[in-house]
N, C-alpha and C positions, 0 to 999 in steps of 0.2 A: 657147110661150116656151122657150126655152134658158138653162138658168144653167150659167156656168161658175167654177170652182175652181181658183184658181193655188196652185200648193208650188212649195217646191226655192229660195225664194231665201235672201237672207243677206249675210254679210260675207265676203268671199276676198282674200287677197295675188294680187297682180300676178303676175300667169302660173296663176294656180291656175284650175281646172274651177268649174263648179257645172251641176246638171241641174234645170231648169224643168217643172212639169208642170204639164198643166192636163186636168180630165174635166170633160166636158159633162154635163149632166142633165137630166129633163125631156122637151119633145119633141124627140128626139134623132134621130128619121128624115130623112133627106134634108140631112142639114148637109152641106154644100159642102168648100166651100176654110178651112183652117181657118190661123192665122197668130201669128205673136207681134209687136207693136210696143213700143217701151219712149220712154219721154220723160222726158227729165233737167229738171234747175230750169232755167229760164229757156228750155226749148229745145219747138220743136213735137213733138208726137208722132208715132213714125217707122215704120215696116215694119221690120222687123227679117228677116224668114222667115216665107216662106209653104209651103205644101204643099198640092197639089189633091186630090180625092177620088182620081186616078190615081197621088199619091203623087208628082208634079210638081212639084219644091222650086226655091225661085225664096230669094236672100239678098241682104242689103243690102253695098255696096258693101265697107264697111268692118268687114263681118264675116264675109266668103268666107273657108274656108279654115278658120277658127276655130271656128265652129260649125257645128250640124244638127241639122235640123228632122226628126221620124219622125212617124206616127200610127199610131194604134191603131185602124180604125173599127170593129170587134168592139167593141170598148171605148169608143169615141168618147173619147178621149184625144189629145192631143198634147202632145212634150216638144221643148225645146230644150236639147243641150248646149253648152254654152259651156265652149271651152279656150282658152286662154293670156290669161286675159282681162286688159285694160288700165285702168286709171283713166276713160279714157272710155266703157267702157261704164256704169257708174254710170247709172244710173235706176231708175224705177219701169217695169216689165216686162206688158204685157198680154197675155191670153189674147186670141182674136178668131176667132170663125165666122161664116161666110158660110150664109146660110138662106134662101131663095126672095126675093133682092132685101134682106133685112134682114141687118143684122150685129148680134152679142150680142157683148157685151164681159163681160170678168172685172172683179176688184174693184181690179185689178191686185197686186203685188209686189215690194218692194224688195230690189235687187241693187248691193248697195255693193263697189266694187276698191281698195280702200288698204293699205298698207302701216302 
């Protein structure tokens, strides 16, 4: 089993940063591809950033440019920062690792953009 720990979200004005973290624990060998998804109210849950064990960052359409995805696998950590962010990113923000065919999910995180 893999648990993981989301920090870093909160409240931001429109254009402002916020950094997202999340550590793994547990049986921590061999985690894969490790990723953030976020899902707003009434909206499916999305990929957000991924990042492979080779450190291979893959982002969603509407968030190139803006953010980025690092890891730490000494640490088994991953963080997302997010800059100039908009009203639409608003959700609940998930941790996500990939682990021999299984995925663990975080308890997720609220990440509010208003003014």
């Amino acid at each position: 089993q893999v648990q993981l720990v989301e920090s870093g979200g909160g409240l931001v004005q429109p254009g402002g940063s916020l950094r997202l973290s999340c550590a793994a624990a547990g049986s921590v060998s061999s985690i894969g591809t490790m990723a953030w998804y976020r899902q707003a109210p009434g909206k499916q849950r999305e990929l957000v950033a991924a990042i492979t064990i080779r450190s291979t960052t893959s982002y969603a359409d509407s968030v190139k440019g803006r953010f980025t995805i690092s890891r730490d696998s000494a640490k088994n950590t991953v963080s997302l920062q997010m800059n100039s962010l908009k009203p639409e990113d608003t959700a609940v923000y998930y941790c996500n690792v990939q682990k021999w065919g299984f995925a663990y999910w975080g308890q997720g995180i609220q990440v509010t953009v208003s003014s």
